[in-house]
C-alpha atoms as one frame of an Amber mdcrd trajectory, in Angstrom:
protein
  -9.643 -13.982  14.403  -9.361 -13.767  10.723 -13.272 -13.121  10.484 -12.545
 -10.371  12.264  -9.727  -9.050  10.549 -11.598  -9.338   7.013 -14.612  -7.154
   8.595 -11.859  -4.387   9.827 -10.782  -4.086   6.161 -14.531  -4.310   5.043
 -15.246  -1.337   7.317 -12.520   0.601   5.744 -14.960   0.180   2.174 -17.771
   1.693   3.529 -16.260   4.604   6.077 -13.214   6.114   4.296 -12.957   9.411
   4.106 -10.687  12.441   3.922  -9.076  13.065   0.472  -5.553  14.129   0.983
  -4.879  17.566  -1.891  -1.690  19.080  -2.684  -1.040  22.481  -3.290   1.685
  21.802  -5.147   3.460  18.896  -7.253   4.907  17.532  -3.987   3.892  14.006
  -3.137   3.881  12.470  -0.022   4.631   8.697  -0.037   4.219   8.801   4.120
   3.916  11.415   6.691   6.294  14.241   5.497   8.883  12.070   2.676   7.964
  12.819  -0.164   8.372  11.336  -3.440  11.566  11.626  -5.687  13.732  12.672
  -2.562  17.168  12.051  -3.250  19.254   9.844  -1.213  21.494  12.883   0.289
  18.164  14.608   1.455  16.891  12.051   3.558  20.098  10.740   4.637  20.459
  14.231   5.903  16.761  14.113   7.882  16.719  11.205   9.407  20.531   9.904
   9.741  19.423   6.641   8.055  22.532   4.356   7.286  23.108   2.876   3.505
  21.495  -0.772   3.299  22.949  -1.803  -0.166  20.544  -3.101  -2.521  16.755
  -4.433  -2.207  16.075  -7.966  -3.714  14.249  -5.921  -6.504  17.274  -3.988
  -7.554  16.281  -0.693  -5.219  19.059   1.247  -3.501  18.128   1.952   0.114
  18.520   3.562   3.255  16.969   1.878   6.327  16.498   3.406   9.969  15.704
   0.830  13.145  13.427   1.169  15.957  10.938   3.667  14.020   8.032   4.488
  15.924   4.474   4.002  14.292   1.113   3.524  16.126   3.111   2.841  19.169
   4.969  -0.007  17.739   8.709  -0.255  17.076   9.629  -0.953  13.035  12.486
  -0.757  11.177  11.918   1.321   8.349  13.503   1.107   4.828  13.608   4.144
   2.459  13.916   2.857  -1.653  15.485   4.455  -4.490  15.536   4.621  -7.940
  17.590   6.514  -9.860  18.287   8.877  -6.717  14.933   9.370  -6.406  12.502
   7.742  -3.293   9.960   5.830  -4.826   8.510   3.610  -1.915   9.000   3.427
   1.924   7.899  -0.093   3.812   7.502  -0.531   7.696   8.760  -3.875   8.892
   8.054  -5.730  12.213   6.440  -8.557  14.023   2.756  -9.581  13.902   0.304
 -10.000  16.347  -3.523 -10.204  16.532  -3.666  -6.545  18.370  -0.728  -5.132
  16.260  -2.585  -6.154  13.170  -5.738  -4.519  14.774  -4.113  -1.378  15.331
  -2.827  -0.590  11.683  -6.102  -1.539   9.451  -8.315   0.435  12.036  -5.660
   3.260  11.568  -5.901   2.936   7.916  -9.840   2.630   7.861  -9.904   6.555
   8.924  -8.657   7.434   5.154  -7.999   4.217   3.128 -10.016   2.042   1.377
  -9.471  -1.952   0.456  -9.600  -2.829  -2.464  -7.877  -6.124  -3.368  -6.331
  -9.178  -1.349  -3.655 -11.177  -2.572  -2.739 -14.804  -1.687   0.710 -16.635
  -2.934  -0.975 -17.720  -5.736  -4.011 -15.435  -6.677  -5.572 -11.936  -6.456
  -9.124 -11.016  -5.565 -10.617  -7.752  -6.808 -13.255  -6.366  -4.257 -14.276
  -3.494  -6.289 -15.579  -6.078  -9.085 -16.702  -8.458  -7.131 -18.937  -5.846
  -5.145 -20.026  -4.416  -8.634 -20.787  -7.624 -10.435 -22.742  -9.603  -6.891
 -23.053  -6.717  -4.712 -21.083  -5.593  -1.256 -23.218  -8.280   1.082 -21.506
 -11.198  -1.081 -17.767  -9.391  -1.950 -17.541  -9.102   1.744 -18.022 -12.906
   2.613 -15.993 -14.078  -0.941 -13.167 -11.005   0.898 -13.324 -13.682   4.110
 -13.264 -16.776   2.310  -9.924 -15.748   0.420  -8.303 -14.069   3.190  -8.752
 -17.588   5.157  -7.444 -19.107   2.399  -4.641 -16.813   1.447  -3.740 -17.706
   5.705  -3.319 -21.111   5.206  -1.176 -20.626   2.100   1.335 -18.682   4.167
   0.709 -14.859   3.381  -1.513 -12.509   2.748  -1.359  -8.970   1.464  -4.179
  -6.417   1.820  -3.924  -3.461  -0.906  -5.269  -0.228   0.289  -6.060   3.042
  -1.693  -6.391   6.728  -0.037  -9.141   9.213  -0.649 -12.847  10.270  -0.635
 -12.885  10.300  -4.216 -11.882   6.465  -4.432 -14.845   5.667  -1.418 -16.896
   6.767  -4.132 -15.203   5.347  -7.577 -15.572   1.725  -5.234 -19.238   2.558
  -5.745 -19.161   3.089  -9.295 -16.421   1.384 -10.949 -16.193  -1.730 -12.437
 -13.102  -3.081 -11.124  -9.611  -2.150  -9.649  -8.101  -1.257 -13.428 -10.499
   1.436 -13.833 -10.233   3.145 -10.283  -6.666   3.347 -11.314  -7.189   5.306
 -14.574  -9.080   7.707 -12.742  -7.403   8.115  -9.787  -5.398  11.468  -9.145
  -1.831  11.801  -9.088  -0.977  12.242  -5.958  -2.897   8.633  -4.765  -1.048
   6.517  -2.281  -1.594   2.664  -1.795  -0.253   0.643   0.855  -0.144  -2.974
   1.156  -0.282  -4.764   4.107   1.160  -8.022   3.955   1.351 -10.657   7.149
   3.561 -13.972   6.556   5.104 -16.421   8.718   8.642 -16.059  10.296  11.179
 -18.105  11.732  10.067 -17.185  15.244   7.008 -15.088  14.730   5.347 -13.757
  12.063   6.289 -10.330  10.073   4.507  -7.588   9.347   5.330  -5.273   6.110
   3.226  -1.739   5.397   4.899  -0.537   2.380   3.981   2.472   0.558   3.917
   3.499  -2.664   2.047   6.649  -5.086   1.605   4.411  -7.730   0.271   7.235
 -10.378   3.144   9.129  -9.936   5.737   6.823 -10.412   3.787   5.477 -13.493
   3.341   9.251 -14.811   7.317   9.923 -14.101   7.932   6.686 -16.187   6.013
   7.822 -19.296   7.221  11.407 -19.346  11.317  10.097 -18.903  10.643   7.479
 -21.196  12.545   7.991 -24.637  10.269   9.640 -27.518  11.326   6.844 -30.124
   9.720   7.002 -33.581  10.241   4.552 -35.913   8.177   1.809 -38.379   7.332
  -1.242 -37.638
C-alpha cells in the first residue's frame, strides 16, 4: 500500500502541469479564498462560526461537513492579524481517500519533500545529486519509515514552472527563491487517531506571506 502511495506522489514529479497566473495581486490560498481576507469577509461567505485560537496562536473560523473530492471535511480558515493566511482540510484516512487527493493533486502539483516526526527528506536534491531512478526508491524507503514512526507529511508545490526548476535546481531552498509569488504548497499529512486515522491538506502561499512579512516589518537602522 505505501509502495503505492510513494509512486502516486512520484508521478506527480514527472506529470505536473498547469501554472496557475494572476492578473492581479490577488492570491488564492484554495479555490476562490484568497489570501489576506479578513475575518468579516469570509464569515460573511461561508457562515463559518468563530473557533477561538489554533495551537499556533492563529485566530480561526472553521465550517463542518465541507465537501472536497467527494469526501466530507471540516474545514478551518486561519488568521493573522485579520488577515487569512492558511486554510487546512481535516478528516479521516483511508487507503482510497488517500488515493483520491494525491492523484487530484498530481494534475498541477509537484512533491517535493516528505517529512517524518523526526526528519525531512528533500527530493529535489536527492534527484539532483543521485538522479530521479534512486530519489524515487530513497522517497519509498522514508515514507515507510516516516509510517512506522506515526506520521507522515507530503509537501507539495503548484506550477509548470516548478516541474521544471525540480529539473534544474539543486534542492528545495533554491526552488523557493525562485518561485513566483503567487505559489501555493500544500502538505498532506496522515497520522494515527484514536479510532481511525486523520487526514490534514492544509494550504498555504508561502512567498506571499514571507513577502508581506518583509515589507510590514519595521525599517530599523541602527549600529551594531
Amino acid at each position: 500500500m505505501k509502495r503505492m502511495l510513494a509512486c502516486l506522489c512520484f508521478a506527480a514529479f514527472c506529470t505536473c502541469a498547469c501554472e496557475t497566473s494572476f492578473a492581479n495581486d490577488e492570491v488564492f490560498i484554495f479555490k476562490d479564498f484568497s489570501y489576506g481576507t479578513t475575518k468579516e469577509e469570509l464569515r460573511k461567505k461561508t457562515k463559518a462560526p468563530d473557533c477561538g485560537k489554533s495551537t499556533d496562536g492563529y485566530d480561526v473560523l472553521c465550517l463542518k461537513n465541507y465537501d472536497f473530492l467527494g469526501y466530507k471535511w471540516t474545514t478551518y480558515f486561519a488568521f493573522e492579524n485579520n488577515k487569512l493566511v492558511l486554510i487546512s482540510l481535516v478528516g479521516s484516512a483511508d487507503y482510497n481517500k488517500t488515493v483520491a487527493v494525491i492523484r487530484s493533486l498530481s494534475e498541477t502539483f509537484a512533491l517535493v519533500s516528505m517529512q517524518s516526526v523526526s526528519d525531512n527528506f528533500d527530493f529535489v536534491a536527492t534527484a539532483k545529486a543521485r538522479g530521479i531512478s534512486v530519489a524515487s526508491d530513497a522517497l519509498n524507503k522514508f515514507e515507510q519509515l516516516a509510517t512506522l514512526q506515526g506520521k507522515v507529511t507530503y509537501i507539495f508545490l503548484e506550477g509548470e514552472s516548478i516541474k521544471n526548476m525540480l529539473y534544474t535546481s539543486a534542492n528545495l531552498t533554491e526552488i523557493m527563491q525562485e518561485a513566483p509569488i503567487s505559489l501555493r504548497e500544500i502538505d498532506l499529512s496522515i497520522s494515527p487517531g484514536i479510532n481511525e486515522a486523520r487526514m490534514a491538506i492544509r494550504f498555504v502561499v508561502p512567498i506571499k506571506v514571507q513577502h508581506d512579512a518583509i515589507k510590514n516589518s519595521p525599517d530599523v537602522k541602527e549600529k551594531f
